[in-house]
DOKETI-927681 format. One record per atom (N, C-alpha, C): residue in one letter; x, y, z. Coordinates in steps of 0.2 Angstrom, whole numbers, plus 2048, in hexadecimal, padded with zeros to 3 digits. Example, Ala and Ser with C-alpha at 12.3 -4.5 7.8 and 13.67 -1.06 7.14 Angstrom:
> residuo | c1 | c2 | c3
> A | 842 | 7E4 | 827
> A | 83E | 7EA | 827
> A | 842 | 7F0 | 827
> S | 840 | 7F5 | 823
> S | 844 | 7FB | 824
> S | 840 | 800 | 827
# end
This chain:
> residuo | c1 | c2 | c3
> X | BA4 | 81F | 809
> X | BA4 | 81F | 810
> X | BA8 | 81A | 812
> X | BAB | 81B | 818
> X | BB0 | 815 | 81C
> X | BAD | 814 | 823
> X | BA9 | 80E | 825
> X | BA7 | 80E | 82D
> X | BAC | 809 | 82E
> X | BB3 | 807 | 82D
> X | BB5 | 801 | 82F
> X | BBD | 804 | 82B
> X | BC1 | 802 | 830
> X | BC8 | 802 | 82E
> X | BCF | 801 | 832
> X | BD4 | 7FE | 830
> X | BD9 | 7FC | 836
> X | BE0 | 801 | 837
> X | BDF | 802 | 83C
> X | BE3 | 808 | 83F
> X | BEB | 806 | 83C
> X | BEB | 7FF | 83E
> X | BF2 | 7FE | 83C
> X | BF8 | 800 | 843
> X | BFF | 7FC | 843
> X | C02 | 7FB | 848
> X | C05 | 802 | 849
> X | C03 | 801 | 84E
> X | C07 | 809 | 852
> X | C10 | 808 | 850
> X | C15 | 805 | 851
> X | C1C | 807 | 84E
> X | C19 | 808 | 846
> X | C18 | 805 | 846
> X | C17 | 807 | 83C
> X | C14 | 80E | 83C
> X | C11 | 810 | 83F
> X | C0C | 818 | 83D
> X | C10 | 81C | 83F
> X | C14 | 818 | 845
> X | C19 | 821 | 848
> X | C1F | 820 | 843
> X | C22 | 81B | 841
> X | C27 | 81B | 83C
> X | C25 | 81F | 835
> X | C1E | 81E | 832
> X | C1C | 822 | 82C
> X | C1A | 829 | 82F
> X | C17 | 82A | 834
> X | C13 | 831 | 835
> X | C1B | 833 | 83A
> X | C1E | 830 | 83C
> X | C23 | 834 | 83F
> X | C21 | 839 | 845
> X | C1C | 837 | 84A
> X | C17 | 838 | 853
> X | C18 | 833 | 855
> X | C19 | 833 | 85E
> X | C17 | 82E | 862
> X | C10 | 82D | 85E
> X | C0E | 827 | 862
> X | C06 | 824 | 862
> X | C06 | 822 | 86B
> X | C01 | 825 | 86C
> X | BFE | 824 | 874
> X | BFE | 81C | 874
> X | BFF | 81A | 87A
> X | BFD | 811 | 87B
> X | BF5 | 812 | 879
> X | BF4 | 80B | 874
> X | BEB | 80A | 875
> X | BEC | 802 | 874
> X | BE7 | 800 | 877
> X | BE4 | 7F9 | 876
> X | BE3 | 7F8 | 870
> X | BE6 | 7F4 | 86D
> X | BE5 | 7F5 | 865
> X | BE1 | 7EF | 862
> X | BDC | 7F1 | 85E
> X | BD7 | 7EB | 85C
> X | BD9 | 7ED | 854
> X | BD7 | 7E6 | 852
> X | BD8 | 7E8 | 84A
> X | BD5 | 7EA | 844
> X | BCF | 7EC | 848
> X | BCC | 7F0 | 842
> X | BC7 | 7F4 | 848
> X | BC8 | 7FC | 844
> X | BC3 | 802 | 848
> X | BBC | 801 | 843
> X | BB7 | 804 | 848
> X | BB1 | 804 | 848
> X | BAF | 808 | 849
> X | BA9 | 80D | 846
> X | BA7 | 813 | 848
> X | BA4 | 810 | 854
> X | BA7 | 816 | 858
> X | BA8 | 816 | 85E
> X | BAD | 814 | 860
> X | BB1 | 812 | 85C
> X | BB8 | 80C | 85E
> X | BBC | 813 | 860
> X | BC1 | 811 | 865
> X | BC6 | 816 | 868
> X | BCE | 815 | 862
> X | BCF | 819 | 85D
> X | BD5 | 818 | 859
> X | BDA | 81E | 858
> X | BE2 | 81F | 858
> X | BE2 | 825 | 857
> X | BE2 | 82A | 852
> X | BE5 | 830 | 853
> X | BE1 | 836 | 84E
> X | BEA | 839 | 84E
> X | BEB | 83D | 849
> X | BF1 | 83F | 84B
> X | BEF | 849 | 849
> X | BF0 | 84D | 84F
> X | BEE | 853 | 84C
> X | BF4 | 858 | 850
> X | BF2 | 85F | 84E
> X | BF8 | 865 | 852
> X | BF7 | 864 | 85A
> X | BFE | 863 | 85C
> X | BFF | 864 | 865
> X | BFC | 86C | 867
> X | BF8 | 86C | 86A
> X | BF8 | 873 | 86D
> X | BFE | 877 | 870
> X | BFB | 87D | 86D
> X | C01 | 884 | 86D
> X | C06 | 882 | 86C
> X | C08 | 87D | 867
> X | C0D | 87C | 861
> X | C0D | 878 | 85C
> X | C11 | 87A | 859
> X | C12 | 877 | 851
> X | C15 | 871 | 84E
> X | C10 | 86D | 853
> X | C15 | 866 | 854
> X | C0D | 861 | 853
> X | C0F | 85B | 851
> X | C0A | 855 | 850
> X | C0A | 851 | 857
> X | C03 | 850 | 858
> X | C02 | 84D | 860
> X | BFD | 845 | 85D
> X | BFD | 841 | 860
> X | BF6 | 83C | 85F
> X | BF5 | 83A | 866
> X | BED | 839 | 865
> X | BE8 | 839 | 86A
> X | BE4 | 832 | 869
> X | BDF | 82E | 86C
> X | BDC | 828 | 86C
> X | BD7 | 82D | 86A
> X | BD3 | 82B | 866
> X | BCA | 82F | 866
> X | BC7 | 829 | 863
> X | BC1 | 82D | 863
> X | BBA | 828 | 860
> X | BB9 | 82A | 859
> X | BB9 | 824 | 857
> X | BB8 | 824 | 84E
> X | BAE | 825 | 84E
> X | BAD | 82C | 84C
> X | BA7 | 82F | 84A
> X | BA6 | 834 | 851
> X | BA5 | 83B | 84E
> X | BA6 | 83F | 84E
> X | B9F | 83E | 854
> X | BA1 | 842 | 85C
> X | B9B | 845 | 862
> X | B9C | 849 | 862
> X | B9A | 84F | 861
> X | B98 | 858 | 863
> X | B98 | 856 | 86C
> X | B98 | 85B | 86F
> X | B97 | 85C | 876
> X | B8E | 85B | 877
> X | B8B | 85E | 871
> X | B82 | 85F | 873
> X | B7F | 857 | 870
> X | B86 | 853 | 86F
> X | B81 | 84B | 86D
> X | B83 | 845 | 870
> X | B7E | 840 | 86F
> X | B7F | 83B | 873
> X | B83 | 838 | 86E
> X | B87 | 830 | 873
> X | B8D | 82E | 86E
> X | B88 | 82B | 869
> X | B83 | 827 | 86A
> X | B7F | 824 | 862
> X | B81 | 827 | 85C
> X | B84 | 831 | 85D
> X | B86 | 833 | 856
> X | B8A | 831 | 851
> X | B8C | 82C | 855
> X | B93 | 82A | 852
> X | B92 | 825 | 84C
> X | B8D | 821 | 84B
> X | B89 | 81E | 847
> X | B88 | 825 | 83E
> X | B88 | 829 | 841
> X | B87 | 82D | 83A
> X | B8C | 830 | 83A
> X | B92 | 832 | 83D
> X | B96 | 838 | 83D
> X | B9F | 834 | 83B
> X | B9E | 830 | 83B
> X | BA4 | 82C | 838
> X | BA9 | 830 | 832
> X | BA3 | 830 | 82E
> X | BA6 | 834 | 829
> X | BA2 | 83C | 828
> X | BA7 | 840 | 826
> X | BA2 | 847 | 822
> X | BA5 | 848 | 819
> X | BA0 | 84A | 816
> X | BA0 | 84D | 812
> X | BA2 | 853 | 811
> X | BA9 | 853 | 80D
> X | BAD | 85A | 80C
> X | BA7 | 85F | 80A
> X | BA1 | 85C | 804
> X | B9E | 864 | 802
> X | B9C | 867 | 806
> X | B99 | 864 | 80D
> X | B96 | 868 | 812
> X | B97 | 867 | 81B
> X | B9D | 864 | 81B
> X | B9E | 865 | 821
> X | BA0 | 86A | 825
> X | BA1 | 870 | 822
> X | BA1 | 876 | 825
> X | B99 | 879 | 826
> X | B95 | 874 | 824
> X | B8F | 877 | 826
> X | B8B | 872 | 82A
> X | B8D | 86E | 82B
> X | B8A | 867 | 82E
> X | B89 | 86A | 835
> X | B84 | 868 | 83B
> X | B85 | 86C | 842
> X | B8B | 866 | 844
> X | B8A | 85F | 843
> X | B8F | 85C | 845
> X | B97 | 85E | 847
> X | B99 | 860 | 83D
> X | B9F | 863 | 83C
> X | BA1 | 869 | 83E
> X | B9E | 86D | 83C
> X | B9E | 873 | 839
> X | BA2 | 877 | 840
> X | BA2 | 876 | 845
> X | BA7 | 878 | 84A
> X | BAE | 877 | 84B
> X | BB0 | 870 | 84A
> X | BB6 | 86F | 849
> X | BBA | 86F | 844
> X | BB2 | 871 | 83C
> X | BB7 | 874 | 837
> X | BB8 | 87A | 83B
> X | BB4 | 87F | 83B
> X | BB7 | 883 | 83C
> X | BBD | 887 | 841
> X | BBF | 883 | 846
> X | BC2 | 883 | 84C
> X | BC9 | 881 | 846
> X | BC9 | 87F | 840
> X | BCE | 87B | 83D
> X | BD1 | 873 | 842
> X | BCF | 871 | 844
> X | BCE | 86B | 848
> X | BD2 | 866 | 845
> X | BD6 | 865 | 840
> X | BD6 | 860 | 83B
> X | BDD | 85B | 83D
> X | BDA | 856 | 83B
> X | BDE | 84F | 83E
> X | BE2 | 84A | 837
> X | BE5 | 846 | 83B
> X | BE5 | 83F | 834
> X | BE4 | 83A | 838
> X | BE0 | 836 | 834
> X | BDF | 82F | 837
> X | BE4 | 82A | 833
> X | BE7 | 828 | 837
> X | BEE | 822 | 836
> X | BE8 | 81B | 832
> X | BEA | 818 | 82D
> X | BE5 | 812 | 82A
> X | BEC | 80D | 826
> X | BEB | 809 | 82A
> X | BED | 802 | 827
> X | BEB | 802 | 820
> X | BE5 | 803 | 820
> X | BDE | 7FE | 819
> X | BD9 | 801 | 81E
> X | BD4 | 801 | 819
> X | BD0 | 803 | 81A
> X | BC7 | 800 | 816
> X | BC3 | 7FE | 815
> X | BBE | 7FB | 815
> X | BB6 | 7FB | 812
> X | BB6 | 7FA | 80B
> X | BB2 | 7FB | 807
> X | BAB | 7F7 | 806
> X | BA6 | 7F6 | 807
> X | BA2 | 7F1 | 802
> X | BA0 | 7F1 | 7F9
> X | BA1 | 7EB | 7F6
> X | BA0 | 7EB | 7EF
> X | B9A | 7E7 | 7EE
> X | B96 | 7E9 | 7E8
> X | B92 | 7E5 | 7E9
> X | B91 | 7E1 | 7E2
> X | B98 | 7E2 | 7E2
> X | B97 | 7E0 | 7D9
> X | B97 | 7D8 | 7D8
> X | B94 | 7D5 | 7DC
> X | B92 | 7CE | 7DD
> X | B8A | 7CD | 7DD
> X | B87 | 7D1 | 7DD
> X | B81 | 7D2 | 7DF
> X | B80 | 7D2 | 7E8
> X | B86 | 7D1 | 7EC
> X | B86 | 7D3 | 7F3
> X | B8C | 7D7 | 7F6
> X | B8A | 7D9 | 7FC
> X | B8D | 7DD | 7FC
> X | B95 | 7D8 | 801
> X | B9C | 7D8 | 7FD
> X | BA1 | 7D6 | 7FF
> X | BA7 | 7DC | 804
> X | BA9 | 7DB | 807
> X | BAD | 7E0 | 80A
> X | BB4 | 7DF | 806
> X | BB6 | 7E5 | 805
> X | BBC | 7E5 | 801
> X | BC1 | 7E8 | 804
> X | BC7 | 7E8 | 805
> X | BCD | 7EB | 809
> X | BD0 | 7F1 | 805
> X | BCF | 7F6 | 806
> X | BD6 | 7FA | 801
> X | BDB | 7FD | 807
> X | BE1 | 7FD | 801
> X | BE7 | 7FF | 805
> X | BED | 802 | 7FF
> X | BF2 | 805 | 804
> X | BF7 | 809 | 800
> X | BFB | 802 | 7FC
> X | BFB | 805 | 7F6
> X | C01 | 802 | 7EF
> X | C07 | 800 | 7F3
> X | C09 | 804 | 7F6
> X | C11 | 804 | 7F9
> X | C10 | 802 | 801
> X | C0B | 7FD | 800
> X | C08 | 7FB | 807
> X | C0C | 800 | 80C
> X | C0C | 805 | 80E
> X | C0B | 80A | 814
> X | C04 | 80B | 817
> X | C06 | 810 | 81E
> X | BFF | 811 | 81F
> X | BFE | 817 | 81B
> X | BF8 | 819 | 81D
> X | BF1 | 81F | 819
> X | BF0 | 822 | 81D
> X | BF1 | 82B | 81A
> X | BEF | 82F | 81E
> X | BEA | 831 | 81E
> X | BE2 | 830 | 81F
> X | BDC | 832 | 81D
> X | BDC | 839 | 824
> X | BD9 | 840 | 81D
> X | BD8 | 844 | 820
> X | BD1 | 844 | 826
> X | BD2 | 847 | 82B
> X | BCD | 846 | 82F
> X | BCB | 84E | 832
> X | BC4 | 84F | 837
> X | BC7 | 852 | 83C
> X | BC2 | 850 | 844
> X | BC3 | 854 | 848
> X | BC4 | 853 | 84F
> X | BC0 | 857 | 852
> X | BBC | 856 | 858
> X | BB8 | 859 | 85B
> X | BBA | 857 | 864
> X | BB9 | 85B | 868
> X | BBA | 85A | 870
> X | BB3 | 85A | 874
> X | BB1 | 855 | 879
> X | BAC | 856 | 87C
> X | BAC | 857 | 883
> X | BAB | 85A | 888
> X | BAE | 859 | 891
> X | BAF | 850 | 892
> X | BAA | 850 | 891
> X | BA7 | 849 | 893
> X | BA5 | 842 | 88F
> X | BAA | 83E | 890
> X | BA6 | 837 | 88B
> X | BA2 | 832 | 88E
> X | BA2 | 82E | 88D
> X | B9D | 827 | 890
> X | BA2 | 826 | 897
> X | BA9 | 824 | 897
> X | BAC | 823 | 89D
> X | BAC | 828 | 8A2
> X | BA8 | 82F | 8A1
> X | BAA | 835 | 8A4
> X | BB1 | 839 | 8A3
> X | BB4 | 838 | 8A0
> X | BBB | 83C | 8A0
> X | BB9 | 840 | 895
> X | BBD | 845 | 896
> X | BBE | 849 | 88E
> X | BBE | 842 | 88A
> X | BBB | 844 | 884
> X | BB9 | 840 | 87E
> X | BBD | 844 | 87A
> X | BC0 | 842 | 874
> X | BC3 | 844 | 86F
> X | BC1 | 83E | 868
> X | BBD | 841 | 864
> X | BBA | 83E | 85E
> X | BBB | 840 | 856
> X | BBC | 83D | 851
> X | BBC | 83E | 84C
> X | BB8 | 83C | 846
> X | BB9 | 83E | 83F
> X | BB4 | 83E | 83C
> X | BB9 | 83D | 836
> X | BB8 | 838 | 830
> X | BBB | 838 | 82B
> X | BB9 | 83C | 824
> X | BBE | 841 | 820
> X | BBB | 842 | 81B
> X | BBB | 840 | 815
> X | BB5 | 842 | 810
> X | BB3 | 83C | 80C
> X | BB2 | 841 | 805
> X | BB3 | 840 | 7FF
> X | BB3 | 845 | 7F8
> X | BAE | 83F | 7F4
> X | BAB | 843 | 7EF
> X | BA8 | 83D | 7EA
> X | BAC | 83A | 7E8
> X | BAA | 833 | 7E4
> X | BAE | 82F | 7E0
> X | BAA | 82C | 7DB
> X | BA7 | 82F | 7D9
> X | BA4 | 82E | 7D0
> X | BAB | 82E | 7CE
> X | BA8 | 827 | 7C9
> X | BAE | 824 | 7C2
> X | BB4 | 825 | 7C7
> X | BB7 | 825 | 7CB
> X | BBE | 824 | 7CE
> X | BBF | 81C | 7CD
> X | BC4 | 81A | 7C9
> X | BC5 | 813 | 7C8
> X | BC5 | 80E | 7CB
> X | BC5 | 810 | 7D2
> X | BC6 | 80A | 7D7
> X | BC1 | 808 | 7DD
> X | BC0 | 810 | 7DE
> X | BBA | 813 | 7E1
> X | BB2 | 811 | 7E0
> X | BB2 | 812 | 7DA
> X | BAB | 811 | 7D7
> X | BA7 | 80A | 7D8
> X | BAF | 804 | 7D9
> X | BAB | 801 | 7DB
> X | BA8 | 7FD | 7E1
> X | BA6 | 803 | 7E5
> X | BA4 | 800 | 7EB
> X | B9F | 806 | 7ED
> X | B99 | 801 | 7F2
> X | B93 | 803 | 7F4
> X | B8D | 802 | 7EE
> X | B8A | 801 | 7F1
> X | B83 | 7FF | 7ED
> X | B82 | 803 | 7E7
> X | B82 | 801 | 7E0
> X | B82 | 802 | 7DA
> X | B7C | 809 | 7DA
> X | B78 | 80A | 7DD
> X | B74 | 810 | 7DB
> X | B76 | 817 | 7E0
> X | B7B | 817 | 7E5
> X | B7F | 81A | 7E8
> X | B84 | 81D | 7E7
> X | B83 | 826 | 7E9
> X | B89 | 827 | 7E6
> X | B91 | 826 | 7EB
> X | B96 | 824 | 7E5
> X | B9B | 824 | 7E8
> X | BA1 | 828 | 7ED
> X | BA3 | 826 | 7F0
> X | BA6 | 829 | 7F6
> X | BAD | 827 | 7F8
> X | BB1 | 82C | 7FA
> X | BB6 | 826 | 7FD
> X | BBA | 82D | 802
> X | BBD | 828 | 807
> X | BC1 | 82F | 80A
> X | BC7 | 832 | 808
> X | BC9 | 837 | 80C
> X | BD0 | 83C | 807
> X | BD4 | 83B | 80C
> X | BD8 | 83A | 806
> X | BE0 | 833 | 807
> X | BE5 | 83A | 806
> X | BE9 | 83C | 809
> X | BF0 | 840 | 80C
> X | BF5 | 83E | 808
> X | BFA | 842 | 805
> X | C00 | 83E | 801
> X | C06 | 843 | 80B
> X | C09 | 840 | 80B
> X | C0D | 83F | 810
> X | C10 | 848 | 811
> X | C12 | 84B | 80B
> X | C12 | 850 | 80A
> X | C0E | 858 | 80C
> X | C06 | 855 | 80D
> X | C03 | 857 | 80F
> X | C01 | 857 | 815
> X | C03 | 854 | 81A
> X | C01 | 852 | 823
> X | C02 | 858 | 824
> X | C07 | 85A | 827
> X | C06 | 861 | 82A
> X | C03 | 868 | 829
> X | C03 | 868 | 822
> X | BFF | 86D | 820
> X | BF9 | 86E | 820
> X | BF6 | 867 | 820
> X | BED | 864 | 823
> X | BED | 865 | 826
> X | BF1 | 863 | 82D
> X | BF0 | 863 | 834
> X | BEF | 86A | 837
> X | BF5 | 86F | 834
> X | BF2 | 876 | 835
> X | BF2 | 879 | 831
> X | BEC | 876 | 830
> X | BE7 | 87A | 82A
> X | BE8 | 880 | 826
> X | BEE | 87D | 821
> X | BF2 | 882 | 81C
> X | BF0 | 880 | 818
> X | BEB | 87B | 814
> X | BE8 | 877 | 80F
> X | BE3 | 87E | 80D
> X | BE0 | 87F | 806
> X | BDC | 883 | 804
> X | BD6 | 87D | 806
> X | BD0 | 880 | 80A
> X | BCC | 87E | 80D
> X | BC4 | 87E | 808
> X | BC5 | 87C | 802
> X | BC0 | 87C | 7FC
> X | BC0 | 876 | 7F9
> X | BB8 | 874 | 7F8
> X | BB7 | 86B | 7F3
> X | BBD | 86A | 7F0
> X | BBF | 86D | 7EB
> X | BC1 | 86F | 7E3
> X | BCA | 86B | 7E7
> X | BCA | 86F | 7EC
> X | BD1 | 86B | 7EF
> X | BD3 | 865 | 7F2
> X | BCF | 861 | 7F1
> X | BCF | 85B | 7F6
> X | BCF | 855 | 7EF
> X | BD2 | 851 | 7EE
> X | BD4 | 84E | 7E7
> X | BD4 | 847 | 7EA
> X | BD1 | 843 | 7E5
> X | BD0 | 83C | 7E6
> X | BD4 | 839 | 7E5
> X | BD7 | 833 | 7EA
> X | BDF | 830 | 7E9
> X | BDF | 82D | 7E4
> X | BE4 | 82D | 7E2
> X | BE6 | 828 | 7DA
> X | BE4 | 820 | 7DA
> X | BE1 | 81D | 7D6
> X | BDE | 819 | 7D7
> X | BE5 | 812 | 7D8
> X | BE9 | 814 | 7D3
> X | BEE | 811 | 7D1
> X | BF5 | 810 | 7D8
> X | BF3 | 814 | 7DD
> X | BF7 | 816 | 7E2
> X | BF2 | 811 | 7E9
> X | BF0 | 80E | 7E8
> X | BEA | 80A | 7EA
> X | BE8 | 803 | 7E9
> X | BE7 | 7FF | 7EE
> X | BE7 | 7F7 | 7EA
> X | BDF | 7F4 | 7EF
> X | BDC | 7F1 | 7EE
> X | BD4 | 7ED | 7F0
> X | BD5 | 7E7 | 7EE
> X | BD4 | 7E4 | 7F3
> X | BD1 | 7DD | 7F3
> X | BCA | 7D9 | 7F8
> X | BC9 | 7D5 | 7F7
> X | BC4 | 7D2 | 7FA
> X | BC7 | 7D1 | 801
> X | BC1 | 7D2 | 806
> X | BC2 | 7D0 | 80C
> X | BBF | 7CE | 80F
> X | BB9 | 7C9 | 80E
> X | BB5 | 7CB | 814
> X | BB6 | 7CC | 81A
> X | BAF | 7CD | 81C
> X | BAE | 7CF | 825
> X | BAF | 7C9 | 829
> X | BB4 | 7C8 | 82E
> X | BB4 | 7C3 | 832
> X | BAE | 7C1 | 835
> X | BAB | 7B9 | 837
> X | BA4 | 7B7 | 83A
> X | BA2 | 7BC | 83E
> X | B9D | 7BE | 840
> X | B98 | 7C0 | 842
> X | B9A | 7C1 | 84A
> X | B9B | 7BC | 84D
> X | B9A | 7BA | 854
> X | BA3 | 7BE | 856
> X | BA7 | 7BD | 852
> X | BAD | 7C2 | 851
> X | BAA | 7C9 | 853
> X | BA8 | 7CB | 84D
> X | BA5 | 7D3 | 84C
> X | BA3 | 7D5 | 854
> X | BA0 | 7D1 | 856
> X | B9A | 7D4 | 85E
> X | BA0 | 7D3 | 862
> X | BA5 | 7CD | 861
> X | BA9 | 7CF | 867
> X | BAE | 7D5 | 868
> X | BAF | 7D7 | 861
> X | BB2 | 7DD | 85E
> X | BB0 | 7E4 | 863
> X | BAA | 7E4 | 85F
> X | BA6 | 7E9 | 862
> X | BA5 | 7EA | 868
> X | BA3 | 7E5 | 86D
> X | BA2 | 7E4 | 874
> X | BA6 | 7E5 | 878
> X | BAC | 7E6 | 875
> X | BB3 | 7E8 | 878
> X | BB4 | 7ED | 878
> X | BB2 | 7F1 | 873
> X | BB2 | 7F8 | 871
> X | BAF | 7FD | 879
# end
């Protein structure tokens, strides 16, 4: 699972994803509700557009508090989730632009936040997808996201993070070559197809969590 990750500088993203990025107030690390972009197909063509959305996925039939659980989906069944299963099937599919992105370990016997990021320090294309609702908290269209997530038993790097009696988890990292065909959903759309990034293509280090009294002002601004 990922509830925490840093979108990273918009010239950097539009030089690796090669899209504008819409102006956004940029904070440095998203948070499930947090407004970040999404990069998905432009309507009625075949072109890549980004949008500001809400990191965890709202349906139109629910209140934002969903966002707290909808952050990430599970590939085996998000095509059956009531959450997802409309914007799977709508092919709705996005990338989320990442800096790094943000793990807990608890192989201290507590749980430490651990930073992962690309080897070739680039940003990361985690596969995502998208949902539209009339209406959001400001009254204007909401557009929100939801990140996906494959197992990560015995994955080298992966396994070690989250609570030891927990299965492991981690999101689906893009190789560059693969953005466009995701985004319009040319990707064969089956578990068996969604491959766990190379561990070795990947680097983690310790980071804690900035103070506390940081985090709420983070938030509060959100």
């Amino acid at each position: 699972m990922c509830a925490n990750y840093t979108p990273g500088r918009r010239e950097r993203n539009e030089e690796h994803f090669g899209v504008d990025f819409e102006p956004l107030d940029e904070r440095p690390e998203a948070f499930p509700g947090y407004l970040a972009p999404i990069i998905r197909r432009a309507r009625d063509a075949d072109e890549f557009e980004t949008v500001n959305a809400c990191f965890g996925m709202v349906p139109h039939w629910a209140d934002m508090k969903l966002v707290r659980n909808t952050y990430n989906a599970r590939t085996e069944t998000v095509a059956e989730k009531a959450s997802f299963r409309n914007a799977w099937k709508k092919k709705q599919f996005c990338i989320i632009p990442a800096a790094n992105f943000f793990e807990p370990c608890y192989e201290t016997g507590k749980p430490i936040r651990w930073r992962i990021e690309h080897a070739k320090d680039r940003p990361i294309g985690i596969a995502g997808i998208w949902e539209w609702r009339p209406e959001g908290p400001d009254g204007s269209p909401l557009v929100s996201f939801s990140m996906l997530t494959i197992n990560a038993d015995g994955h080298p790097l992966m396994q070690r993070f989250h609570k030891p009696e927990e299965e492991k988890r981690m999101v689906v990292i893009l190789e560059p070559n693969q953005y466009h065909d995701w985004i319009a959903g040319k990707l064969i759309e089956t578990v068996d197809d969604f491959q766990r990034y190379p561990a070795e293509q990947l680097v983690a280090m310790a980071d804690p969590l900035p103070p506390r009294s940081k985090i709420k002002q983070l938030k509060d601004a959100a």
